[in-house]
C-alpha positions in Angstrom: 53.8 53.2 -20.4 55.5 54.5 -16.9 53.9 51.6 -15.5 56.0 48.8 -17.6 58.8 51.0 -17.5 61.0 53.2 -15.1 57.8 56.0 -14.3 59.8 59.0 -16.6 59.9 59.8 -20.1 62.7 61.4 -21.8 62.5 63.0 -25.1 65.2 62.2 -28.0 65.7 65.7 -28.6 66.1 66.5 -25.1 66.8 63.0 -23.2 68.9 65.1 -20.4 65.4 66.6 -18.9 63.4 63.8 -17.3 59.6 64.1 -17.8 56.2 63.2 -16.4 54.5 62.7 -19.8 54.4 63.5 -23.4 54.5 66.5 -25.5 51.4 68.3 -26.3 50.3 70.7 -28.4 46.6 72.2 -28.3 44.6 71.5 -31.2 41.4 70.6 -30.3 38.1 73.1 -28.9 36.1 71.0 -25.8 33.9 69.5 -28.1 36.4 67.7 -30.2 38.0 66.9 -27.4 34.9 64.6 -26.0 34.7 63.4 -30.0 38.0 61.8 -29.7 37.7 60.9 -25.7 35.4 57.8 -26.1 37.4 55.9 -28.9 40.9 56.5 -27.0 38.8 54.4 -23.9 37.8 52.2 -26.4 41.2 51.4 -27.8 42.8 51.5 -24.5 40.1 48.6 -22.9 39.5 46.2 -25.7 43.0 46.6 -28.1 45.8 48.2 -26.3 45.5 46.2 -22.6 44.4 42.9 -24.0 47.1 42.5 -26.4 50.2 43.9 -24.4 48.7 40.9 -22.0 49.3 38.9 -24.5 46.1 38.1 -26.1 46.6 37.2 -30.1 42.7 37.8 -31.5 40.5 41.0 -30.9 37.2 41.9 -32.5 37.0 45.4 -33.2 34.0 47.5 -34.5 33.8 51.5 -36.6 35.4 53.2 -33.4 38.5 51.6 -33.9 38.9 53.3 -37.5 38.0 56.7 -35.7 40.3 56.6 -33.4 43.1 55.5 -35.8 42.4 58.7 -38.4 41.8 61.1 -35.2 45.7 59.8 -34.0 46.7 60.5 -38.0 45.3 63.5 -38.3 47.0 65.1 -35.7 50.5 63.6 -37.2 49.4 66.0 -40.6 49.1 68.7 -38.4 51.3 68.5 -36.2 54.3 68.0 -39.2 52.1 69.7 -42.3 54.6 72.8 -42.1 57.6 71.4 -42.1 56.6 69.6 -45.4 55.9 72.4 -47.1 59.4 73.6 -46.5 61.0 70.5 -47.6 61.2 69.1 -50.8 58.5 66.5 -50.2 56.4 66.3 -53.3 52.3 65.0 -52.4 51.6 68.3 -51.0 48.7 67.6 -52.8 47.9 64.7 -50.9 48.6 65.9 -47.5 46.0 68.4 -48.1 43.8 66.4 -49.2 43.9 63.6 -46.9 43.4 66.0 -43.7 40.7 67.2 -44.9 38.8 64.6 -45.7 39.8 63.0 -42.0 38.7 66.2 -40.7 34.9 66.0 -42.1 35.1 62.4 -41.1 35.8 63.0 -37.8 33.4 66.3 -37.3 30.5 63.5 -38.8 30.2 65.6 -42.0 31.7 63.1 -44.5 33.1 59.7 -45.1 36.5 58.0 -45.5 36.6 57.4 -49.7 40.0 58.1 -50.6 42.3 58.2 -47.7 40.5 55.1 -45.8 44.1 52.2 -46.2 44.6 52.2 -42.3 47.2 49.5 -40.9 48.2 48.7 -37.5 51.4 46.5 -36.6 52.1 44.8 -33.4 55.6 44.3 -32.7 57.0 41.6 -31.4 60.5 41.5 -29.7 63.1 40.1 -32.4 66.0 38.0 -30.8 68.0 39.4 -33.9 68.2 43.0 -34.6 68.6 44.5 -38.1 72.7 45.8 -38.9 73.3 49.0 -37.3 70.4 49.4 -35.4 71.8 47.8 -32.0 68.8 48.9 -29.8 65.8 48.2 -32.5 63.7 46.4 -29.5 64.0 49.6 -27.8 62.2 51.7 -30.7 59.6 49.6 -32.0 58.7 48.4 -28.6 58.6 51.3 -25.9 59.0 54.7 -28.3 57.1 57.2 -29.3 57.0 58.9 -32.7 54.6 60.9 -34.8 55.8 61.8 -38.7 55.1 61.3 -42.3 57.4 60.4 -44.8 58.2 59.8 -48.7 60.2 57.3 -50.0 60.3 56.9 -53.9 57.1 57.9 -53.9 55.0 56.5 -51.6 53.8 58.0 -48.7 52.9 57.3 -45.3 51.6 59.0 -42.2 52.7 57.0 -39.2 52.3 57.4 -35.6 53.7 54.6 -32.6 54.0 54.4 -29.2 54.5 51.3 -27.3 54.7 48.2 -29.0 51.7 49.7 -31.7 52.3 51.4 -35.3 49.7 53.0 -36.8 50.0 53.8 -40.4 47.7 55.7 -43.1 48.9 55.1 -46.6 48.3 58.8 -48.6 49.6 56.9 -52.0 49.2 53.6 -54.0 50.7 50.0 -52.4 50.8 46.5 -52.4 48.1 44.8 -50.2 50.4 42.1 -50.3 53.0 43.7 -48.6 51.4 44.2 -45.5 49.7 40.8 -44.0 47.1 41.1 -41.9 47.8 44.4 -40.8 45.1 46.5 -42.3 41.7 47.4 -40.6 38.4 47.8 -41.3 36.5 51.0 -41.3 33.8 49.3 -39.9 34.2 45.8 -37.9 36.2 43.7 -38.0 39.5 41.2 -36.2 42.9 41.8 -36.1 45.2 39.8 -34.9 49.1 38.5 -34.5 51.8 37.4 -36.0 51.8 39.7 -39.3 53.7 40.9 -41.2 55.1 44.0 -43.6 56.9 42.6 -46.4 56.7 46.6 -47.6 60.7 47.2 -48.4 60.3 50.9 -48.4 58.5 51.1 -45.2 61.1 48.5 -43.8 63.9 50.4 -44.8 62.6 53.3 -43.3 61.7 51.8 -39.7 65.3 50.5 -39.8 67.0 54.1 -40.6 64.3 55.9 -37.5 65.4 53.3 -35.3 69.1 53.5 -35.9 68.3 57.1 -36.2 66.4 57.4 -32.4 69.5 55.6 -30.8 72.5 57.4 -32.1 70.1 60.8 -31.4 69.7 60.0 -28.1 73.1 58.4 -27.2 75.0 61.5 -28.1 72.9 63.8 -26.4 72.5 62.4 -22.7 75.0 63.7 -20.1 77.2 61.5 -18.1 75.3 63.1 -15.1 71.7 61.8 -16.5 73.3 58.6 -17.1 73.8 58.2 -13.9 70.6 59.6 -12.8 69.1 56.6 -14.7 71.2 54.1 -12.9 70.9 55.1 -9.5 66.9 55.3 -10.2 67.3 51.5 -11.5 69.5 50.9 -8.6 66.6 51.5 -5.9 63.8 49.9 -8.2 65.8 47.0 -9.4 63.2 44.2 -8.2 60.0 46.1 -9.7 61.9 47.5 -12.6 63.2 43.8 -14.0 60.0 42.1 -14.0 58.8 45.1 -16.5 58.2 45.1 -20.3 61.1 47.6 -20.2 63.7 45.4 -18.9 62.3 42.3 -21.1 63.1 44.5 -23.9 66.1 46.2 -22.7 67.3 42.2 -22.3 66.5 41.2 -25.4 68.8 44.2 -27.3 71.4 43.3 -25.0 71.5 39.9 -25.8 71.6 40.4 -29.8 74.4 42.6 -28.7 76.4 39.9 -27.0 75.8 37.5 -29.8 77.9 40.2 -32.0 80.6 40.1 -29.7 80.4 36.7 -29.5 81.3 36.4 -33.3 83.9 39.1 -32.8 86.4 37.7 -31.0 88.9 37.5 -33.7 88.6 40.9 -35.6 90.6 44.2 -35.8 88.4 47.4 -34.8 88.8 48.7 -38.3 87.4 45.0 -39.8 83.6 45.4 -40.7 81.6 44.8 -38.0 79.9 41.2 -38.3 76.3 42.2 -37.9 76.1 43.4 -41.5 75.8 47.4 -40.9 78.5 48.0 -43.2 80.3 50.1 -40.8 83.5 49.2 -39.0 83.3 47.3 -35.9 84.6 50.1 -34.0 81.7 52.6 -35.2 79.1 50.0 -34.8 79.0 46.9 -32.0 82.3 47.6 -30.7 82.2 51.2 -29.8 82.8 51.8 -26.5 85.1 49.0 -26.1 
């Protein structure tokens, strides 16, 4: 991820301090550690690098789904607490589901009831959803680990780069998700697909809207120009990087909502279907 992008991270709750990698939190003895070590080589050599290269088709085999339910797992317990002081209703589930990923991962049992494991590639969209003006920049170079409920169903999701992985801890549609799900033994995945899953949509659209407005408000002027003088001396490495293709691609959705702006009031509602009026939405700033 530094490589393909500007060689920092910045977190959303924090974006003013400038990081050399993720967040961590210790939850594993040596052992488990060197459980969960070969899969993550495994995912990184024949899933992760072939497809952000562009490959369409991979063949997969039974360490896949381990490494999937060790990356869920650690979303239950990293976030378990705060659902028991919400009003977030399958506690039941959540209990239930990390435990039976937890003997599955320790080789003491298998994957019966919690065992609907999806991953989605995404693709950059030359037309983002309304109100969610930098959508290329979640889905495609964030991270984020959570669990949420919506009318009902429930879902334990973690991303980062361009790759959502999602354990379903409730009844669904298989139809809703095409050709997403994987095998807990072998199998292929492979691109396009598709989630035609409304909840899950709706969702993805609010974290994404959510993610930009979060971080937006919260960097400094000063940071903000930290980040452009850093672009400023890498410009030629920096614009041939996934970053900038994606950075590009939001920009030019935004342009295209100007474009059809030309001839509205800031107080009209802004064209791009958020609801919102054009000077809360695509024309703030202006």
């Amino acid at each position: 991820m530094k490589d393909t992008g500007t060689g920092y991270f910045r977190r959303i709750a924090n974006p003013n301090i400038r990081l050399q990698d993720g967040a961590k939190m210790r939850l594993l003895c040596r052992e488990c550690e060197q459980r969960f070590s070969e899969p993550e080589s495994y995912f990184a050599s024949k899933l992760f690098r072939p497809f952000l290269s562009g490959q369409r088709r991979v063949n997969y085999d039974s360490r896949l789904a381990y490494f999937v339910v060790s990356l869920l797992w650690r979303a239950l317990q990293r976030n378990r607490n705060e659902a028991l002081e919400t009003t977030f209703s399958r506690h039941e589930e959540l209990f239930l589901a990390e435990k039976e990923w937890r003997e599955y991962l320790l080789g003491r049992g298998s994957l019966t009831r919690f065992n609907h494991f999806h991953i989605f590639i995404a693709d950059i969209t030359v037309e983002n959803p309304p109100g969610a003006p930098k959508f290329n920049q979640y889905c495609a170079r964030a991270f984020d680990v959570t669990f949420f409920e919506l009318s009902g169903n429930c879902y334990v999701v973690v991303k980062f780069s361009r790759f959502f992985f999602v354990g379903m801890l409730s009844p669904y549609s298989d139809a809703d998700w095409v050709g997403t799900r994987i095998d807990c033994d072998e199998g292929t995945l492979s691109t396009p697909q598709e989630i035609r899953d409304v909840l899950f949509g709706s969702w993805l659209v609010a974290r994404a809207k959510f993610a930009y407005e979060k971080f937006d408000s919260a960097i400094s002027s000063n940071q903000l120009q930290v980040i452009s003088d850093h672009i400023g001396k890498n410009l030629p490495r920096l614009q041939r990087s996934d970053l900038f293709r994606v950075i590009n691609a939001d920009f030019s959705d935004h342009e295209r909502i100007l474009s059809s702006s030309k001839m509205l009031g800031r107080n009209d509602q802004c064209p791009c279907g958020s609801g919102q009026k054009f000077k809360k939405c695509h024309g703030s700033g202006r």
